[in-house]
C-alpha positions in Angstrom: -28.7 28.7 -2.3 -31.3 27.0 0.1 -34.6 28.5 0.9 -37.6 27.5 2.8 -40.5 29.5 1.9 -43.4 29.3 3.7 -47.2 30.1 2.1 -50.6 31.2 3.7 -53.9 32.2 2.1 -55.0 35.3 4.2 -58.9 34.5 5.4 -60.0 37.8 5.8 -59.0 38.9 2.3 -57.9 35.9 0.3 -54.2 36.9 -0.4 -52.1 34.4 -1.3 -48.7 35.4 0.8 -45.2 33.9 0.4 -42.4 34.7 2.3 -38.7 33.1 2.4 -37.1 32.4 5.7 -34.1 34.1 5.7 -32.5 32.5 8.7 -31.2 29.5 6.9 -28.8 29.7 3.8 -27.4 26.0 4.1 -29.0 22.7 5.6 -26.0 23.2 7.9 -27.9 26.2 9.0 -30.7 24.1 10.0 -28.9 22.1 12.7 -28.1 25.4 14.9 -31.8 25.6 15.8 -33.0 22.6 18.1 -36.6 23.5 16.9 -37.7 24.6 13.4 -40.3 27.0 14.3 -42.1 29.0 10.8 -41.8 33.0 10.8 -44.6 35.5 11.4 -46.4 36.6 8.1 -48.1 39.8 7.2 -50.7 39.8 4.6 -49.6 41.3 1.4 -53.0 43.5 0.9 -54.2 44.3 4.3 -50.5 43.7 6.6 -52.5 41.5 9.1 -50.6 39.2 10.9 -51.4 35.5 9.9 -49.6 31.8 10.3 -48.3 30.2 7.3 -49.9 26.9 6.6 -48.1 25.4 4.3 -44.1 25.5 3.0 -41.6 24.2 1.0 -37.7 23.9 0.4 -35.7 24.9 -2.9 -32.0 24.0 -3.0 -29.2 24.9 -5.2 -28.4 21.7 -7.5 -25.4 21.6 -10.4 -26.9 24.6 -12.3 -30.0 25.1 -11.5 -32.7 24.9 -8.2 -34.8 22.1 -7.5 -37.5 22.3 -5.2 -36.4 19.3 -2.4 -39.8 19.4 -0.4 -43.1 20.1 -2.3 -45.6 22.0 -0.2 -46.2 20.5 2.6 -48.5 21.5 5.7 -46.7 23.5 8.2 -47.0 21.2 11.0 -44.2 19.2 9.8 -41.9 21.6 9.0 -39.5 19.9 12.0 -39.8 16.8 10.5 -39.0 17.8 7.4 -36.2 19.7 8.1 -34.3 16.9 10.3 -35.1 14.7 7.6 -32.5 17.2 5.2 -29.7 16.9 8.3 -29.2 13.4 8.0 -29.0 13.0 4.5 
């Protein structure tokens, strides 16, 4: 399992909204894409469109998950995610 789940606190209503990207199942997945670029949200309570601001990456270890990347602002999601390639 790997899963990049990005966050956003809606400001018209306050909803706290998570959604997972399903795109990537693998770090492997993550070097197909030349740009990591975050998904459109929809608000939970209202369905407005919003922009995530923050994420973070869980990853299947032994037997269990462990969250790799702690929430991290959304602008260096890229980073982030070439930083998982070369390890």
């Amino acid at each position: 399992m790997f899963s990049i789940n990005y966050s956003a606190r809606h400001k018209e209503c306050g909803e706290l909204t998570i959604l997972s990207d399903h795109r990537f199942k693998s770090r492997d997945d993550l070097k197909l894409y030349p740009a990591i670029t975050p998904v459109k949200m929809h608000c939970r309570k209202c369905y407005l469109e919003m922009e995530p601001t923050h994420f973070e990456i869980w990853e299947s270890v032994r037997l269990g998950v462990e969250k790799i990347v702690d929430e991290t602002p959304i602008d260096r999601l890229d980073e982030e995610c070439r930083k998982l390639t070369k390890s």
